[in-house]
C-alpha positions in Angstrom: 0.0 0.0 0.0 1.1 3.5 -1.1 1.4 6.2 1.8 -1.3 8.2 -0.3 -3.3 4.8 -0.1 -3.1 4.6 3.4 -3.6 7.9 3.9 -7.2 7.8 2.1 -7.7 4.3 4.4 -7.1 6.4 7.4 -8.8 9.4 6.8 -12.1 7.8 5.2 -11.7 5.5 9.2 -11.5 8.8 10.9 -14.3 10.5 9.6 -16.4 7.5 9.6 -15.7 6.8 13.9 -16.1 10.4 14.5 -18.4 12.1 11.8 -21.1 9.5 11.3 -23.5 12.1 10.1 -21.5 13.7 7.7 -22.8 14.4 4.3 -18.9 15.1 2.9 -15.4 14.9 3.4 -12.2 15.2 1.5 -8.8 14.9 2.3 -6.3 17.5 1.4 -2.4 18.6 1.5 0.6 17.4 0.2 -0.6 13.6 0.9 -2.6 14.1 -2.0 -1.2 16.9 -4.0 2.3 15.6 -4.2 5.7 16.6 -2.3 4.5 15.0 1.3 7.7 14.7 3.5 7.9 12.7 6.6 6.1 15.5 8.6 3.1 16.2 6.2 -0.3 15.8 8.1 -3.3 15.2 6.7 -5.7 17.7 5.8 -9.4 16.2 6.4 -12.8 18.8 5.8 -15.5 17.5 7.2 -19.0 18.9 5.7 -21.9 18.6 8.3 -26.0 19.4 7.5 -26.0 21.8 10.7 -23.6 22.2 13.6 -21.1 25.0 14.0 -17.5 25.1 12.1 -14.5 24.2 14.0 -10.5 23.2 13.7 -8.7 20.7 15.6 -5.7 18.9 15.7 -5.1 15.2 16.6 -3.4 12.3 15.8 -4.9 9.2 14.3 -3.7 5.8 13.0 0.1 6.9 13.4 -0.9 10.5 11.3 -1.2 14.0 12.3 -4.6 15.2 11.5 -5.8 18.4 10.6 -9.7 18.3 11.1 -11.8 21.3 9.3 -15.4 20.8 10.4 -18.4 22.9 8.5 -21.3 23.3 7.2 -22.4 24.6 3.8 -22.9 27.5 4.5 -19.7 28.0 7.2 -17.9 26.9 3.8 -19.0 29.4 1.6 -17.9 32.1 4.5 -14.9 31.5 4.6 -14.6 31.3 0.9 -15.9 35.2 1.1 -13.5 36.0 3.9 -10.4 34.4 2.2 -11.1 35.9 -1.6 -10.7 39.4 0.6 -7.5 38.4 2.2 -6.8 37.3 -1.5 -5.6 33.5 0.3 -8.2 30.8 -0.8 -7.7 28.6 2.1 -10.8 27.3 2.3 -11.6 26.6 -1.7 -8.7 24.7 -2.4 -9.2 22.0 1.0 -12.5 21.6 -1.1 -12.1 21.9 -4.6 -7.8 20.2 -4.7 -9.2 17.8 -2.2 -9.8 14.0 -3.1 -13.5 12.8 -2.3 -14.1 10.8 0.9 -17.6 10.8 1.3 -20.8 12.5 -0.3 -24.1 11.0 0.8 -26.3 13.7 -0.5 -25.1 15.4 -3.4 -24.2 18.1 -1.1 -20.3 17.5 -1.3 -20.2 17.7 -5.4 -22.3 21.4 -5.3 -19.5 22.7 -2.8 -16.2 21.2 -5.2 -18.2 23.0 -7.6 -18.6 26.6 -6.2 -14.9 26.3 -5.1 -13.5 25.4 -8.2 -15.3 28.3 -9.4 -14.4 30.3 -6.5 -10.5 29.7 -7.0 -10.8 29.7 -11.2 -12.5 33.6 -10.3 -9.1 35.0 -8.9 -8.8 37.7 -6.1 -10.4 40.9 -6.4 -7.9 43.5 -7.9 -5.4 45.5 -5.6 -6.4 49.2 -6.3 -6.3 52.6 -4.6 -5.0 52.7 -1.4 -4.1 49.3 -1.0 -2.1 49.3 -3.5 -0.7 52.3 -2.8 0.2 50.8 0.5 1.6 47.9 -0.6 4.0 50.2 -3.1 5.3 51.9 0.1 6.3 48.9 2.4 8.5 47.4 -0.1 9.3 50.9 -1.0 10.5 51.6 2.6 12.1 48.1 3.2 14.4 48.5 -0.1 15.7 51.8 1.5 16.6 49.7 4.9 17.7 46.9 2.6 20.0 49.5 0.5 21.1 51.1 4.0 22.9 48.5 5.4 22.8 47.4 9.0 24.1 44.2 11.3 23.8 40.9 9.6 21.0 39.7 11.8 19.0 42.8 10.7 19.9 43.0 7.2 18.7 39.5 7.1 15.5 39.8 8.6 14.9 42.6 6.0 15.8 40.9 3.1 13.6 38.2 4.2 10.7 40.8 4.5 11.3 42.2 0.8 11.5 38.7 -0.5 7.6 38.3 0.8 6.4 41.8 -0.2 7.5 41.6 -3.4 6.7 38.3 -4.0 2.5 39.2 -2.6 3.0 42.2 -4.4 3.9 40.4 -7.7 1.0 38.4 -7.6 -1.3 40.7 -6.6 -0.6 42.9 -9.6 -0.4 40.1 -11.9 -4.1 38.8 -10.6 -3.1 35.8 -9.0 -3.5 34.2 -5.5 -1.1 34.9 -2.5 -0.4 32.9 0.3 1.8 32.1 3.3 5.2 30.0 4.0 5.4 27.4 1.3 2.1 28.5 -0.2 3.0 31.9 -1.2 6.2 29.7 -3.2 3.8 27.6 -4.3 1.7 30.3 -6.3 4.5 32.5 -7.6 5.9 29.4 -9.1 2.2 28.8 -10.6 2.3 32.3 -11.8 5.7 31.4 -13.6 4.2 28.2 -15.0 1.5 30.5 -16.5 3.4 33.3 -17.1 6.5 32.1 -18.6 8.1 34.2 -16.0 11.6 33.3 -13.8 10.6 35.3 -10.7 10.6 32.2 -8.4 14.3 31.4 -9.2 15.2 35.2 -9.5 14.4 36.0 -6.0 15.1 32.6 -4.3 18.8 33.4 -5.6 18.4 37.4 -5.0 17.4 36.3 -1.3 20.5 34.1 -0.7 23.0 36.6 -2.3 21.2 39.7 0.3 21.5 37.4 3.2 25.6 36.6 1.8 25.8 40.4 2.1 24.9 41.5 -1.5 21.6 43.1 -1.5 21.7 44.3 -5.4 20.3 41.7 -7.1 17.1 41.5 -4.6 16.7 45.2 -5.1 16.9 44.6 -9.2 14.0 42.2 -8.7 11.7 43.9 -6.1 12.7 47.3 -8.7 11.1 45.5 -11.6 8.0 44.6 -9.4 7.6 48.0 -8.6 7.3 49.1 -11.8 4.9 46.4 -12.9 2.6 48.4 -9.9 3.5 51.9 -10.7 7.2 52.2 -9.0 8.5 53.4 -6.1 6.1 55.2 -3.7 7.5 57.0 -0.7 7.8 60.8 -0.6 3.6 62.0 -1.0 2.2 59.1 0.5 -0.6 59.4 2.9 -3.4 56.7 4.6 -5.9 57.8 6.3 -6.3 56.2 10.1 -9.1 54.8 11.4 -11.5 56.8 13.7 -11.7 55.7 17.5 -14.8 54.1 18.8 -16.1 56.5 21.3 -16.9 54.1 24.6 -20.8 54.1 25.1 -22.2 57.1 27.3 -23.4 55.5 31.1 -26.8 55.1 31.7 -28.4 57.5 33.6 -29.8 56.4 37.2 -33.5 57.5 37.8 
């Protein structure tokens, strides 16, 4: 038996000892999407009729488990609250997930709306977001360029590796993420693109962190100008007014 075999075994045993009601479930990750290593877990959503939606983490049949529990309609809330923070979490445990269970039809209709979700892209990065996102990688090149103790420095390039690597994709319509997902969707946007920028600032990163921060400030520079350049001197973002505490009742 293949670990992705066993995998499936396990998780379709799990959610049948726990979840007896469920209408769905898929298994997700890198069991099933390829490149597991040794300490991949296994991703399992869970798709109740009613109930509230809740995480937890546990370990089963000698695997760590990751355990997404929702309903419909928890599902297609957090589909609307990633597409904001442009990361489709929540689509893709659905839509890249392989198929454990679906009594009821219920669990096709979701892969459906999620594959449309994630096919849909994020909305566009406009106005003052992206105004905002100009200036932080704007402001980190000038600490990057200024030079500073090797623990700092690094931390720094580290930071304008991310920036420009969200603010690549955001520009370029395409989904961002975190740790190795944000990796995993610039090298996506290459695929598509015909682009090098996953290469180009992997090697950019190691040569700041060696002490040479030119080539990472080549890159992020031609990032910039795929959003509009630099933006520094004439920026300006409005703060957020302060909630004025509620006035005491009056006695009487």
């Amino acid at each position: 038996m293949t670990s992705r075999e066993h995998a499936l075994e396990s998780a379709r045993r799990l959610v049948a000892e726990r979840f007896p009601e469920a209408t769905a479930a898929w298994l997700s990750g890198s069991v099933v999407l390829g490149g597991a290593t040794s300490t991949s877990d296994l991703d399992i959503t869970v798709l109740q009729a009613s109930g509230g939606a809740h995480r937890e983490s546990l370990q089963y049949d000698g695997w760590p488990v990751e355990l997404f529990v929702h309903t419909p309609d928890s599902v297609r809330h957090y589909v609307a609250q990633d597409r904001d923070r442009r990361r489709p979490t929540m689509a893709r445990l659905v839509s890249g997930g392989e198929m454990l269970l679906d009594v009821d039809g219920s669990g096709a209709a979701l892969v459906a709306e999620c594959t449309a979700a994630v096919a849909a892209g994020p909305p566009a990065l406009e106005g003052s977001a992206l105004e905002l996102a100009r200036y932080m990688l704007t402001d980190l090149l000038d600490d990057l360029v200024g030079g500073g103790p090797p623990a700092i420095m690094a931390a720094v390039a580290v930071e304008v590796w991310r920036e420009a690597t969200e603010l690549l994709l955001a520009v370029e319509g395409r989904w961002s993420g975190t740790g190795k997902w944000l990796v995993r969707e610039l090298e996506a946007h290459d695929d598509a693109a015909g682009s090098t920028y996953a290469p180009r600032l992997l090697a950019a990163l190691r040569a700041a962190l060696d002490g040479d921060p030119g080539p990472l400030v080549v890159v992020a520079d031609e990032v910039l100008d795929l959003a509009g350049g630099r933006l520094w001197a004439g920026f300006r973002l409005g703060g957020e007014a302060p909630v004025s505490p509620a006035s005491p009742r009056s006695g009487g």
